[in-house]
C-alpha positions in Angstrom: 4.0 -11.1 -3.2 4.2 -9.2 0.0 1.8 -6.2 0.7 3.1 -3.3 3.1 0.2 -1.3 4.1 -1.0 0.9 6.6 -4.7 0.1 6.2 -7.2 1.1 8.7 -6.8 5.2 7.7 -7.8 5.8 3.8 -10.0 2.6 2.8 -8.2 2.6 -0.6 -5.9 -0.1 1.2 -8.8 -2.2 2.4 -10.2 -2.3 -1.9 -6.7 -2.8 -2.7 -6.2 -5.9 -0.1 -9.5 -7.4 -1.1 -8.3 -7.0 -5.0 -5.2 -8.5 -3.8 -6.6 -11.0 -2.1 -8.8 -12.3 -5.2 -6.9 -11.9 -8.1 -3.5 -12.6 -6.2 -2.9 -16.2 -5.4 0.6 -16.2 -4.5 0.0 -13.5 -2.2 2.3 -14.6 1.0 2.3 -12.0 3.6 0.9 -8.6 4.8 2.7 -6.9 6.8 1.2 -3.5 8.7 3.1 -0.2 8.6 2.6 3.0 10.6 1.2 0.4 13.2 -1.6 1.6 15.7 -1.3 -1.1 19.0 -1.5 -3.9 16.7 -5.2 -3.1 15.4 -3.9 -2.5 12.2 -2.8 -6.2 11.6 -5.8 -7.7 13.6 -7.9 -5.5 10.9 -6.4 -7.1 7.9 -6.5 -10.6 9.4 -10.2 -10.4 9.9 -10.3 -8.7 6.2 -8.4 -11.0 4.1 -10.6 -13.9 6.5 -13.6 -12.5 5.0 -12.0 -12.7 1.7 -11.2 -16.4 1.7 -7.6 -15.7 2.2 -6.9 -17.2 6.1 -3.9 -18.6 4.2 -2.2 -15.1 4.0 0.1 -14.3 7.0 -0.6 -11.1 9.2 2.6 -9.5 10.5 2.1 -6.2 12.9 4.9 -4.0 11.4 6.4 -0.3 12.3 5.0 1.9 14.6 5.9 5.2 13.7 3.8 7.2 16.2 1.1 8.4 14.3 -2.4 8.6 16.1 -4.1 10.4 13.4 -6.7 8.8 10.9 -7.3 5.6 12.1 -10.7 4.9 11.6 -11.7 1.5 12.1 -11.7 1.1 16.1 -14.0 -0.8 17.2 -15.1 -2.9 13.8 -12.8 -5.4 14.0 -14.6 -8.9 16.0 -12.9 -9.4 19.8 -12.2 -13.1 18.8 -9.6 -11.4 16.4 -6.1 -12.3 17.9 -3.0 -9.9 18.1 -0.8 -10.6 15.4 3.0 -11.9 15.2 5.8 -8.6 15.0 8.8 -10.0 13.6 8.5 -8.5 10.1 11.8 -9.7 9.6 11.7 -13.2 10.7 8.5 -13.3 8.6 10.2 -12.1 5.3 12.9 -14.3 5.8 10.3 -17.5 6.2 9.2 -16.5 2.8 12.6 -16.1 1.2 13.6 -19.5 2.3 10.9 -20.9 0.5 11.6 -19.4 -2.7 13.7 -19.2 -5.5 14.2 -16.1 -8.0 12.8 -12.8 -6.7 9.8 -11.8 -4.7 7.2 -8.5 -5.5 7.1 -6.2 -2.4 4.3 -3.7 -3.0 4.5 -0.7 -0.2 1.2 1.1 0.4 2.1 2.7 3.5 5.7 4.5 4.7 9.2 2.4 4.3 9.4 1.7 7.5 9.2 -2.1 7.7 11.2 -2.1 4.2 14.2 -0.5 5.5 14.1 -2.5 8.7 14.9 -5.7 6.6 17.5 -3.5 4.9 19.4 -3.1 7.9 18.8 -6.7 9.3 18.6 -9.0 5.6 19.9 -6.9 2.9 20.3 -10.1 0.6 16.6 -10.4 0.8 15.8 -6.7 -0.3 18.3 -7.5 -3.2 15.6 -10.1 -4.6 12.9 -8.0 -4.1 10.6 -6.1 -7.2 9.2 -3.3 -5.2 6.9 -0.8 -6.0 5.7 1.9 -3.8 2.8 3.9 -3.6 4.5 7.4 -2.6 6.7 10.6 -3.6 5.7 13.1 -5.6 7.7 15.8 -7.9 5.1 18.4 -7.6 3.2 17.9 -4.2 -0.3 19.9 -3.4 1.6 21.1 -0.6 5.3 22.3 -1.2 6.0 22.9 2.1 5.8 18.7 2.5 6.8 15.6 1.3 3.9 13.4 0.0 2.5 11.2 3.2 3.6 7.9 2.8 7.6 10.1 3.1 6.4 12.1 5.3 5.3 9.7 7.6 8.6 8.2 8.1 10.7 10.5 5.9 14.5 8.7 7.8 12.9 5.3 6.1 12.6 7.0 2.8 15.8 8.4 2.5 18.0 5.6 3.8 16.2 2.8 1.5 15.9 5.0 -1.4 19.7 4.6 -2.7 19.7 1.0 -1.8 16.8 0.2 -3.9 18.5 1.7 -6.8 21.5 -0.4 -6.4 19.5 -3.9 -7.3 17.6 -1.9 -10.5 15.1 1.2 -10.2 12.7 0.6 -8.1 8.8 1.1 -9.3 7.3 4.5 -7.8 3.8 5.6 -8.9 3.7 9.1 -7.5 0.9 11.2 -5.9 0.9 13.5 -8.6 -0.4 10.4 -10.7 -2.8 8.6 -7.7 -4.2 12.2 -6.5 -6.8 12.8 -9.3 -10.8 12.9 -8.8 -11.7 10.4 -11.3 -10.6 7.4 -9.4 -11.9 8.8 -6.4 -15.4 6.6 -4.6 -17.9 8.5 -3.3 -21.6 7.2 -2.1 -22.7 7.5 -5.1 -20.2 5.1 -6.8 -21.4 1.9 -8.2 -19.4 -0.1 -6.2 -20.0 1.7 -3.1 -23.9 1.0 -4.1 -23.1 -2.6 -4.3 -21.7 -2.8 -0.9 -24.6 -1.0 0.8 -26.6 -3.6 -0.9 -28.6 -5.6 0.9 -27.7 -8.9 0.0 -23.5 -7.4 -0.1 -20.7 -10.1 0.8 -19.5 -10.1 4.8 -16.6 -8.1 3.5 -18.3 -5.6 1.2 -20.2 -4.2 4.1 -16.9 -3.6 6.2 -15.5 -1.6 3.0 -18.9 0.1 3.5 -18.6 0.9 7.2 -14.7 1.4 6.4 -15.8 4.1 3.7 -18.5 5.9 5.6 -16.4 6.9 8.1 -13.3 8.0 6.2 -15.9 9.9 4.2 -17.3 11.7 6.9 -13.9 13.8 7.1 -12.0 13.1 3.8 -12.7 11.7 0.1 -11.0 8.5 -0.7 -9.4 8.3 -3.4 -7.6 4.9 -4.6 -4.0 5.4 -4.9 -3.0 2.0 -3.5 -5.5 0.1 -5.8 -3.5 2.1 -8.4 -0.5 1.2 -6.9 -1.3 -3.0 -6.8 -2.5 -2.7 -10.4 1.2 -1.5 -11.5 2.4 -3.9 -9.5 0.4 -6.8 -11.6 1.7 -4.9 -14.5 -1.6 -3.8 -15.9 -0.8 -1.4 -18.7 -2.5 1.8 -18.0 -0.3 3.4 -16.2 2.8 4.9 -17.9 6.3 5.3 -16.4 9.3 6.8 -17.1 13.0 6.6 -16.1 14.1 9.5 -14.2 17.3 10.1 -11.9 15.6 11.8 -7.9 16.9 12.4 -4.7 15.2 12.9 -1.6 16.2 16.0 0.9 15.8 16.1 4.3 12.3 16.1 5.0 12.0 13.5 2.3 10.4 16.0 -0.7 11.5 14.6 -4.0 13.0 16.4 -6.8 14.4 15.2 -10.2 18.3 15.2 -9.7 21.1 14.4 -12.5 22.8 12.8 -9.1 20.1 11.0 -7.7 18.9 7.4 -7.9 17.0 6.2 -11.0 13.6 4.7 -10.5 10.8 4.2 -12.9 8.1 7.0 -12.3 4.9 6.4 -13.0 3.6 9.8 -15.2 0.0 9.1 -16.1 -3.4 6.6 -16.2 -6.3 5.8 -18.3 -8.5 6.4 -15.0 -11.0 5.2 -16.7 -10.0 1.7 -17.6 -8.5 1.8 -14.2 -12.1 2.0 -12.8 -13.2 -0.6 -14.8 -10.7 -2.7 -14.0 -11.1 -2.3 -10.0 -14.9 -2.9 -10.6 -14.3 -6.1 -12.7 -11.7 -7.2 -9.6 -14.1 -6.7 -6.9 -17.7 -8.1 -9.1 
């Protein structure tokens, strides 16, 4: 498995790392997306450290230009190097390694995804990807959902090529958005990692989550997102044809490219789930 994530902004990528990093064991490689000076990737490497995953390769991925929510300055230890950039070089490491497909699970834009479309399409060919993004009926019509919007060029050129090698897994905002798998302070699990006695990395999800929360609630769509990915059953997807327009909104088109579409959870097994992964 390779993770894609922009983590550092919204802590739902930090819980889904840490998940990932427990309950995945053939977990390869994170790369970083919408990439902030490289403290993006530093950030995971000291994260998945604390996890007992130093085995996990850090790559600093695309930087798309955005400056806004990024959240962690400052946390991450100064002993924590810079990370390697060749996402590409990376993946293909991997690849060489392996035989059969890989899972890529994107929690962040499709930058660093269509990059190894243009370089190594043979290796986006073997890949089982799902991505955390799109939306049918976003909160705001004037915009595509963020992960699209972010980098909406990425979107739209790897959306047809994903659909060439089998539909592609997409659980959609209009899924992820919903308050009942959001964590607030008074969560349990939040109360575990304000704990006294709470594991090295529980109390950087806590300091991750009290200052996201200051601004914004957090709400786990990329847990969500990695729990498809394992193929947990509680969240349901259909087949449906979509095409992207030019700011990368997504409609249902009889033209488009087929992917499977995620259309609902049990939120509440969900929850229970997340808390058994992270006990």
């Amino acid at each position: 498995m390779i993770i894609d994530t922009d983590a550092g902004g919204d802590p739902d990528d930090s819980v889904a790392l840490v998940v990932a990093a427990r309950l995945v064991p053939e977990l390869a490689l994170v790369v970083t997306s919408d990439e902030f000076d490289g403290e993006r990737a530093r950030f995971v490497r000291w994260l998945l450290d604390l996890a007992g995953r130093s085995d996990v390769r850090v790559v600093a991925g695309s930087d798309v230009g955005n400056r806004r929510g990024f959240v962690v300055g400052g946390m991450c230890p100064a002993g924590v190097p810079r990370q390697e950039t060749d996402v590409v070089a990376a993946v293909s490491e991997i690849f060489a390694g392996l035989d059969g497909r890989l899972r890529w699970v994107g929690m962040g834009p499709l930058s660093n995804l269509a990059t190894v479309q243009r370089e190594r399409p043979e290796l986006v060919a073997r890949m089982v990807v799902t991505q955390m993004g799109g939306a049918i009926n976003y909160r705001d019509p004037l915009r595509a959902e963020h992960n699209f919007r972010a980098d909406p060029d990425a979107a739209i050129e790897i959306l047809p090529t994903l659909g060439r090698w089998g539909p592609p897994t997409f659980v959609l905002s209009d899924v992820t958005f919903n308050p009942a798998i959001e964590i607030t302070a008074e969560s349990p699990l939040y109360k575990r990692w304000a704990a006294p006695d709470a594991r090295p990395w529980e109390r950087v999800l806590r300091e991750h989550f009290d200052r996201w929360m200051a601004k914004y609630p957090c709400i786990q769509h990329d847990a969500l997102t990695l729990a498809a990915a394992l193929l947990w059953p509680g969240v349901r997807f259909v087949r449906e044809r979509v095409a992207l327009d030019s700011i990368a909104r997504m409609t249902p088109s009889a033209d488009g490219v087929e992917i499977a579409m995620s259309v609902s959870a049990d939120y509440s097994a969900f929850m229970a789930w997340l808390d058994k992964a992270l006990s």
